[in-house]
C-alpha positions in Angstrom: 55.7 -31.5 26.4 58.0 -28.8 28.2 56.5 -27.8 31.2 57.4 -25.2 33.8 56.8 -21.4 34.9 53.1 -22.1 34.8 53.5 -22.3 30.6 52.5 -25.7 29.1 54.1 -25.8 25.8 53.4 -28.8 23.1 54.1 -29.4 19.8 51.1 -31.6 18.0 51.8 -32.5 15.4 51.8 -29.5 12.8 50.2 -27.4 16.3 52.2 -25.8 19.0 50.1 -25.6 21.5 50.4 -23.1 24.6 48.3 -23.5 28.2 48.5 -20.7 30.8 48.0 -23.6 33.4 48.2 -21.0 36.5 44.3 -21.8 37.4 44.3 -21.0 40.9 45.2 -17.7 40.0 43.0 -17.3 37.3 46.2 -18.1 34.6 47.3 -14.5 35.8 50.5 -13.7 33.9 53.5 -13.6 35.6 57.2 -12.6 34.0 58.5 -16.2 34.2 55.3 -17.2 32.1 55.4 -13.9 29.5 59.3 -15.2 28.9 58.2 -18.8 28.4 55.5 -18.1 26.0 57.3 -15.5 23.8 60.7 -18.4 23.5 58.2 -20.8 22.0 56.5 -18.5 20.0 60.2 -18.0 18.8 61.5 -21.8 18.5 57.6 -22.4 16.5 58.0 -19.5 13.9 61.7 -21.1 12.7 60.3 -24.7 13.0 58.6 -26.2 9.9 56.7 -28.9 11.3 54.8 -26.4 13.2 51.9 -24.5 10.9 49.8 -22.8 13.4 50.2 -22.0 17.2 47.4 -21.7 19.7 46.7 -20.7 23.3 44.3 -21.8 26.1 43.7 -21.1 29.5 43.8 -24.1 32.2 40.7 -24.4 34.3 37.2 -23.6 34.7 36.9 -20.1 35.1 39.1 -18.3 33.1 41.5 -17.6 29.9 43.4 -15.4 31.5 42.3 -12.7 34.2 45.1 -10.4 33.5 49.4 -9.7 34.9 50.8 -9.7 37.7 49.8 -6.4 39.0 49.8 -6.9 43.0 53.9 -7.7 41.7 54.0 -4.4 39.9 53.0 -2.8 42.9 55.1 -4.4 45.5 57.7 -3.7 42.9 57.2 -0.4 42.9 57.1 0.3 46.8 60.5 -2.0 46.9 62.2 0.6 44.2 64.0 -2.5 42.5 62.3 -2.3 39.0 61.1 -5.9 38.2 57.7 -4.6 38.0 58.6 -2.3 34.9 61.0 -5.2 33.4 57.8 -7.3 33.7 55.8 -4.1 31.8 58.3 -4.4 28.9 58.7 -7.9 28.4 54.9 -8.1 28.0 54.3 -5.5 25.9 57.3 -6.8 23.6 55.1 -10.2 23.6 51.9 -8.5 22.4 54.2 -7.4 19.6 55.5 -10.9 19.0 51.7 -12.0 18.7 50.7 -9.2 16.1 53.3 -9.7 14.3 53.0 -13.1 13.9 53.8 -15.0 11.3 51.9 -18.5 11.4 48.4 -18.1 12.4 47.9 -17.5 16.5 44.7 -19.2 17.5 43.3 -17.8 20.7 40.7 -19.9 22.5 39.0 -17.9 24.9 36.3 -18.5 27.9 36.0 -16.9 31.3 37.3 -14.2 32.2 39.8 -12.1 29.8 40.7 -9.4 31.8 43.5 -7.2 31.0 47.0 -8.7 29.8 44.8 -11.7 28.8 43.5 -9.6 26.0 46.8 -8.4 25.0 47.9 -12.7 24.3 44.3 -13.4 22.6 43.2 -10.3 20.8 46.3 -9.4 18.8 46.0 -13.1 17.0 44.4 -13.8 14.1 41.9 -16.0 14.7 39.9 -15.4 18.4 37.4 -18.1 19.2 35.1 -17.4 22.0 32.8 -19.5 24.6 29.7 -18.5 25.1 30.6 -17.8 28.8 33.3 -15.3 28.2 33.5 -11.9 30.4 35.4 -9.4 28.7 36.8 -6.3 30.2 39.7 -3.8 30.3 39.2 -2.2 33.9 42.5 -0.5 34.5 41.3 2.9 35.5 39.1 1.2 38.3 42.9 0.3 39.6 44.5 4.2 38.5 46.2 2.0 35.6 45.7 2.6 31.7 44.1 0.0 29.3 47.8 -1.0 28.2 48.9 -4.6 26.2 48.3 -3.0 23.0 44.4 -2.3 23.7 44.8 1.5 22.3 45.6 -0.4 19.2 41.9 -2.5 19.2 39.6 -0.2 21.6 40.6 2.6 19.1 39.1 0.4 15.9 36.1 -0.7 17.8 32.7 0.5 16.0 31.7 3.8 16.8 32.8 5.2 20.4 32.2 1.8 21.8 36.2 1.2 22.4 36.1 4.7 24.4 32.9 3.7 26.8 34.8 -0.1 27.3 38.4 1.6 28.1 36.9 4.6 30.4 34.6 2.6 32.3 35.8 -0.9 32.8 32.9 -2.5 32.0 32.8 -6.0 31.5 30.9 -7.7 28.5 30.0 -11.0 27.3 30.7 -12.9 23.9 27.8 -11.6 21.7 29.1 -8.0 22.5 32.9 -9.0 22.1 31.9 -9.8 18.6 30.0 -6.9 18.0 33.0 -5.0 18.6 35.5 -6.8 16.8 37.3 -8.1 19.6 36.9 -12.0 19.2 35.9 -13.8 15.2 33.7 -16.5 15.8 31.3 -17.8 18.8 31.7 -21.8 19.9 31.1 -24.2 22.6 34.2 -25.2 25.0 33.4 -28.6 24.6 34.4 -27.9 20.8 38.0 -26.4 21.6 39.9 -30.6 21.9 38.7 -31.5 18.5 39.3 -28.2 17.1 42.8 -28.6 18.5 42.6 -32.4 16.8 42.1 -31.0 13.2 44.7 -28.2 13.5 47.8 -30.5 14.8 46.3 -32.7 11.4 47.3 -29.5 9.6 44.4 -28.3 8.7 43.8 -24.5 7.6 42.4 -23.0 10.9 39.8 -20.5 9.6 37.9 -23.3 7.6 38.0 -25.8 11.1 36.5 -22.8 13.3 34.2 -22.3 10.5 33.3 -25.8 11.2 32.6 -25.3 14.8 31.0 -21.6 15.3 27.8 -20.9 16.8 25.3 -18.0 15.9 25.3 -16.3 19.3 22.6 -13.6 20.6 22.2 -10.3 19.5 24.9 -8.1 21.3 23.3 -4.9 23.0 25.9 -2.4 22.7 25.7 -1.5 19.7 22.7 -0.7 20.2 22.9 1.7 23.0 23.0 4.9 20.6 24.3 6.8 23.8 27.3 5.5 23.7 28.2 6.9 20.4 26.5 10.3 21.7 27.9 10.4 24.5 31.5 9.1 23.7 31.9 11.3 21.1 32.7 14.1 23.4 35.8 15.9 23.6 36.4 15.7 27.3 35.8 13.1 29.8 33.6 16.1 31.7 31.4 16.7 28.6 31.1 13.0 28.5 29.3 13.1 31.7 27.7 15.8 30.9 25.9 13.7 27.8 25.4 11.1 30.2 23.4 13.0 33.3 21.4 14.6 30.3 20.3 11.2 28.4 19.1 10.3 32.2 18.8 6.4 30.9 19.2 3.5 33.3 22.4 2.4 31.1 23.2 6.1 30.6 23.0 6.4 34.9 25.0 3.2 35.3 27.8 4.0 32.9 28.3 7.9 34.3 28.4 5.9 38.0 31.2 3.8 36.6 33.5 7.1 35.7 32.8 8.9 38.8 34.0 5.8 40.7 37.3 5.4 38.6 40.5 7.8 38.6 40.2 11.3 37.7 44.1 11.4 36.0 43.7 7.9 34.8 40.3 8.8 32.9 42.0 12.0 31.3 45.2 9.6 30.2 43.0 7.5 28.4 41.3 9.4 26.6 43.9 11.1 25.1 45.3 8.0 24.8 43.1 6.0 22.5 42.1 9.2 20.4 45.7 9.3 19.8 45.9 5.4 18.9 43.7 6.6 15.7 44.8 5.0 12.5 48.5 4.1 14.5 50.0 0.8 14.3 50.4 -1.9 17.2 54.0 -0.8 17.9 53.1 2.7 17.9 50.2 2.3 20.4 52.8 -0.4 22.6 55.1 2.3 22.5 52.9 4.9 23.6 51.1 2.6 26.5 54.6 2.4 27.9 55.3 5.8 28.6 52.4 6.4 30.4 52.5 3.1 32.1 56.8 3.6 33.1 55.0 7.0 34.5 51.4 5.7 36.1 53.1 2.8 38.1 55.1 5.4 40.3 52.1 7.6 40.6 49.9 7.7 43.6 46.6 6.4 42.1 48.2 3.2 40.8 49.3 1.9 44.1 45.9 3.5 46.1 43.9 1.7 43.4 45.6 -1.5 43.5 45.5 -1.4 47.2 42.0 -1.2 47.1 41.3 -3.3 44.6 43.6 -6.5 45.2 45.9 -6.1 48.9 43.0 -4.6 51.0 40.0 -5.0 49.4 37.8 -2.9 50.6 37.0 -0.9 47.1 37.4 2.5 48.5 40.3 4.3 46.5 41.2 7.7 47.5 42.2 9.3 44.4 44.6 12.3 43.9 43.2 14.4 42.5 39.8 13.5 43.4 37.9 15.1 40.9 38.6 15.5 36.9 38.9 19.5 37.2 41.8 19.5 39.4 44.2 17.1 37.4 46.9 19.4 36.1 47.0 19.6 32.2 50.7 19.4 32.2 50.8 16.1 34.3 48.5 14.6 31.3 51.4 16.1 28.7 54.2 15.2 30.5 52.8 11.6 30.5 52.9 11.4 27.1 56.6 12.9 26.3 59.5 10.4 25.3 61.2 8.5 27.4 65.2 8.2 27.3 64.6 4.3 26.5 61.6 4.0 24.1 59.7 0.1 24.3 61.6 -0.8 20.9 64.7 1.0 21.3 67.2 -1.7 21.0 
């Protein structure tokens, strides 16, 4: 077993086997940790023995509760660029995992927030505890959903990808499956000997197979004003629908908007209509213009200072309100950069 920069990496057998063991941090990702996992990924895809990678998250509470964001920011206020570097070498990783090409098991519970979608999702098998909490709550921070999410949010039934990306809002395991975001349902106590049977070698769809639970109904899907509402061309006309349905969930989710970033909700939505029928690398590539943009931007380091340094969940956006965020600064977000993501 290699050990170091918070990455437990360990071949099995015919497994190699990855643990974001950073649990005091909630296995946040950090750049040393992003490198570490992507040069295994590399040595396993040239080494024979190996048939089929999985990851895991160390500890109780969570699979992985996101990146390094307070860095990004500090990064940002110190002008010395590792906080971009750390953007890029993530997003080239979420790449690495779509692209894949041994199977990636994911085994998720807790919390996967964030970046730790972008090194679960984009495999091709995603089990699931039933205690997972699911969310991609950039624009609560004046961040976009980035890590490749315009890729999956975009395929997600109906406008459910939309209502998740806008509003942040967290969901459980029956409603991650429901969308398409994890395969199959199963108890934690099941991920060792799941582990056990793949390092024997054995195909990894039949052993979750083997293992998977019939969970609980989800209840997005069936909140029909979501599609109705999410459907909308503009992120005003979305509230709109909202205030006029005049539901308790309908209330709640128009709540969640008005308490997020005016520019960030306007970026993402253009964003992930955009991501429509696109690939992963397209949608990476995209996600990293407006995030080589966002980071710089005043919302990003007000939300994040709210959110993580101070705490006090009070952002003062600028703009404050969705009708005074310049058109052009939502173009301009999206125009090429002079060094695209997969330039080299």
């Amino acid at each position: 077993m290699q050990q170091g920069c918070d990455i437990l990496a360990e071949k099995r057998g015919a497994l190699g086997l990855l643990t974001l063991n950073r649990p005091q941090a909630l296995n946040a990702l950090t750049t040393d940790m992003v490198a570490a996992m992507a040069a295994s990924l590399a040595e396993w895809a040239a080494d024979p023995e190996i048939r089929a990678v999985a990851v895991q998250g160390m500890g109780p509470r969570a699979f992985c509760a996101g990146g390094d964001i307070r860095m990004v920011r500090q990064s940002v206020l110190a002008g010395d660029g590792a906080g971009a570097q750390f953007l890029e070498q993530e997003y080239r990783l979420n790449a690495q995992i779509g692209a894949y090409p041994k199977p990636y098991i994911a085994l998720m519970h807790g919390f996967v927030l964030g970046g730790g979608a972008g090194v679960s999702v984009h495999g091709c098998l995603r089990l699931a505890d039933t205690d997972l909490s699911f969310a991609m709550p950039e624009t609560g921070i004046g961040f976009i959903p980035d890590i490749g999410s315009s890729y999956f949010l975009s395929r997600c039934p109906g406008q459910l990808g939309l209502y998740l990306g806008l509003t942040g809002a967290r969901i459980g395991a029956s409603d991650a499956l429901a969308a398409g975001l994890v395969d199959k349902i199963m108890a934690r106590g099941d991920f060792a000997p799941l582990l056990d049977r793949l390092a024997n070698g054995e195909e990894p769809g039949a052993v979750a197979d083997g293992f998977a639970r019939k969970p609980p109904a989800g209840e997005l899907l069936r909140r029909r004003c979501i599609d109705t509402a999410f459907a909308a061309p503009s992120v005003e006309a979305i509230l709109e629908r909202l205030d006029r349905d005049g539901s308790d969930f309908a209330r709640a989710a128009a709540e969640m908007l008005r308490a997020r970033s005016p520019t960030s909700l306007k970026l993402v939505l253009r964003l992930l209509h955009g991501a429509r029928g696109q690939s992963l690398k397209a949608c990476l590539a995209m996600e990293y213009r407006l995030a080589m943009r966002v980071i710089e931007s005043h919302d990003f380091r007000e939300g994040v200072r709210a959110a993580l340094v101070d705490k006090d969940r009070k952002p003062r956006w600028r703009p404050a309100s969705l009708a005074a965020v310049p058109q052009q600064d939502i173009d301009a977000a999206f125009a090429p950069l002079a060094r695209e993501l997969f330039d080299d």
